[in-house]
N, C-alpha and C positions, 0 to 999 in steps of 0.2 A: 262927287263923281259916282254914279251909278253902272254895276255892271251892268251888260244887256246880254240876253241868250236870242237867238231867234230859231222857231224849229218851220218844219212845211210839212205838210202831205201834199200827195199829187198821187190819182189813179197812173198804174202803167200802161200810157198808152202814148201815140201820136201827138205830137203837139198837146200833151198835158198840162194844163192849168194845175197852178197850185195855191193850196189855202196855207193860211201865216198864222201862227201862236208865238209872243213873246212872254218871258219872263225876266224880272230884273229885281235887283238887289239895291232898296232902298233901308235906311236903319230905321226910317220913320215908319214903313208899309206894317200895314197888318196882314194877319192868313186870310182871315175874312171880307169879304165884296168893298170897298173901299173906293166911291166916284171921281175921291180923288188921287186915288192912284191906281185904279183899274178899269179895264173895258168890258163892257159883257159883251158877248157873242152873238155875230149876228148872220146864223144859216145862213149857208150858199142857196140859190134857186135852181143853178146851175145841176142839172146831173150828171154832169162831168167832171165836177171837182166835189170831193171830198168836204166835209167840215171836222176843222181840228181844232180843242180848247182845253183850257187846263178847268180843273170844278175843283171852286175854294170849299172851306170846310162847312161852311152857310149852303152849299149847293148850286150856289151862282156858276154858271158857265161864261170863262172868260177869253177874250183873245189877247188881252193883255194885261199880266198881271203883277204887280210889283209886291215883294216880298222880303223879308228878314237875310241878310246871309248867310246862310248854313253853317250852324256853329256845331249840331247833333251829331255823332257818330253816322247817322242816317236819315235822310228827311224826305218823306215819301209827298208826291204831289200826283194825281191824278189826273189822266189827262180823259179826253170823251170823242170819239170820231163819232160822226156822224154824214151816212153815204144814201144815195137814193138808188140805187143800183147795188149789185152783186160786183167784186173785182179786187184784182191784187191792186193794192195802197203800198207806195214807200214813204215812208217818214223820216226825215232828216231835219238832223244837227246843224241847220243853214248856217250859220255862228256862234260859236263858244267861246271863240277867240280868247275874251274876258273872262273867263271863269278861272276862277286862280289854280293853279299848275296842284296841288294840294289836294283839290275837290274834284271827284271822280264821279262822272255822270252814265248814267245806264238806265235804255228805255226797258222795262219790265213788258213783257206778254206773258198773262197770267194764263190765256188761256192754252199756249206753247209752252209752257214754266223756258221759257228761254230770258236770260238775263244779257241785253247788248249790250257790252260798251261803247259807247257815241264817240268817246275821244278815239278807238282804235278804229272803228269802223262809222263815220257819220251820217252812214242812209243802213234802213232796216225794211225789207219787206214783206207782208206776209197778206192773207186772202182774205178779205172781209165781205159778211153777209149786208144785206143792202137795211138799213134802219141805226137808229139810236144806239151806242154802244158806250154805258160809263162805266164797266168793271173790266176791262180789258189790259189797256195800258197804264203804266203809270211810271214817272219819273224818279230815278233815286238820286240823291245829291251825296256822294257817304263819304267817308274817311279812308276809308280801307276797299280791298280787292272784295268784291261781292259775286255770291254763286247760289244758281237754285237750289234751293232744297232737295239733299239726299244726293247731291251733285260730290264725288270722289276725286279727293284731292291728296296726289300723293301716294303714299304704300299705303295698303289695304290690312296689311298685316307686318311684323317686324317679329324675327326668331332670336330667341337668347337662349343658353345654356345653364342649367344649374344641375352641378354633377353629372349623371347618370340623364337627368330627364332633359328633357327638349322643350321651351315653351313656346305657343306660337299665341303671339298676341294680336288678336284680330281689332279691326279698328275702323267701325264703317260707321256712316252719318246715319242719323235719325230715319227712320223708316227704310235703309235698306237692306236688304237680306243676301246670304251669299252660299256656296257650297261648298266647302273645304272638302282637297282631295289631300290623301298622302301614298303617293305612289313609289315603286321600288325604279328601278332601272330597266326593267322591265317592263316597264307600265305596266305592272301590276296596282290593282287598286286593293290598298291596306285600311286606309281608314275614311269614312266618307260621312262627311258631319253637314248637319244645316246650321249655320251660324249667323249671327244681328249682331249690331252695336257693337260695343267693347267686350270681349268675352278671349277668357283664357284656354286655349288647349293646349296639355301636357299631352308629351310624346316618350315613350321609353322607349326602350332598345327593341326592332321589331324581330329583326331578323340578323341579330349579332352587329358587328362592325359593318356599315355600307354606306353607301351616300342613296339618299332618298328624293325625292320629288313635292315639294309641298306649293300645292295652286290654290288659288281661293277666284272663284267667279262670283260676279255681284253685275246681274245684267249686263252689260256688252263690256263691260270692264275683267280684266285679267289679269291676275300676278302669281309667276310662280318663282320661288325660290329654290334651289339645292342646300338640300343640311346634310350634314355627316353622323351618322349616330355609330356610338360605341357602346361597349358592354361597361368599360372600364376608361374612370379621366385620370390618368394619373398625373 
């Protein structure tokens, strides 16, 4: 028994034509161009429809390609449009159907760093310039919930106590940066820090017993917290 996935693009327009890419899960298939278990691609003429293909590791451009089933935490496969015109392209999940309940699929646009999910949403679309395109898209098959780079998940920071001092443990992904404020109730601004990655900021007592304001911005992202600080924990 073989899974089969089947995807499409179609320009957005009137009575849209669309081009067909499959992929499927044989134990025999190999990554690379194989006659007999894959098809190469064969451009549209048409400059109305799109051309969409997956390019094996050999470079071959395919429209239908059989393959291993995904046993890797992540298993990257690229895919290639190919348009003779300028125009917004959807690309869709035409069938997943078979893809085991387990295995989580997301079309990649590297050049938007946007990461789809095909299972929550099974058409994606975005603007393509009119020529050859093989670094753009690509398919992820993975194990687990996957997100762009630098993409914030969660609290930005978490506040603990130790005695007297206040810690604020900051907590951002790779390459982002953020402003930490620590304001009074007055919004007054106390202390105003640039902060990356995992980094600790102590707090002592600023202005006696009070409750404080502590916000951390990291591009459109925002979190702020109320802490209480004292002179004295008894």
């Amino acid at each position: 028994y073989r899974t089969v996935l089947r995807f499409s693009a179609n320009f957005d327009s009137k009575d849209a034509i669309s081009d067909a890419a499959v992929i499927y899960f044989d134990e025999y298939a190999s990554d690379d161009f194989d006659i007999d278990f894959d098809a190469l691609k064969l451009k549209n003429t048409d400059h109305r429809v799109p051309s969409i293909y997956t390019i094996s590791p050999d470079l071959n451009q395919l429209s239908i390609s059989g393959m291993q089933m995904p046993v890797d935490s992540l298993s990257i496969i690229p895919l290639g449009i190919s348009t003779s015109i300028d125009g917004s392209v959807t690309f869709k999940a035409q069938d997943i159907s078979e893809l085991p309940s387990h295995i989580k699929l997301y079309l990649i646009d590297k050049q938007k760093n946007v990461y789809h999910d095909l299972r929550q949403n099974a058409e994606y679309s975005f603007h393509q310039k009119a020529g050859e395109d093989n670094n753009r898209l690509e398919l992820a098959f993975s194990l687990m919930d996957l997100y762009p780079p630098g993409t914030i998940i969660g609290d930005m920071f978490t506040i603990s106590h130790s005695d007297e001092i206040v810690q604020i443990n900051v907590d951002l992904p790779e390459g982002r940066s953020g402003n930490l404020l620590v304001t009074n109730m007055l919004g007054q601004i106390l202390i105003r820090k640039d902060v990356a990655k995992k980094v600790t900021v102590e707090l002592s007592p600023l202005e006696g017993t009070g409750i404080y304001l502590v916000t951390l911005v990291s591009g459109e992202n925002k979190q702020t917290e109320k802490v209480l600080l004292r002179k004295d924990y008894e």
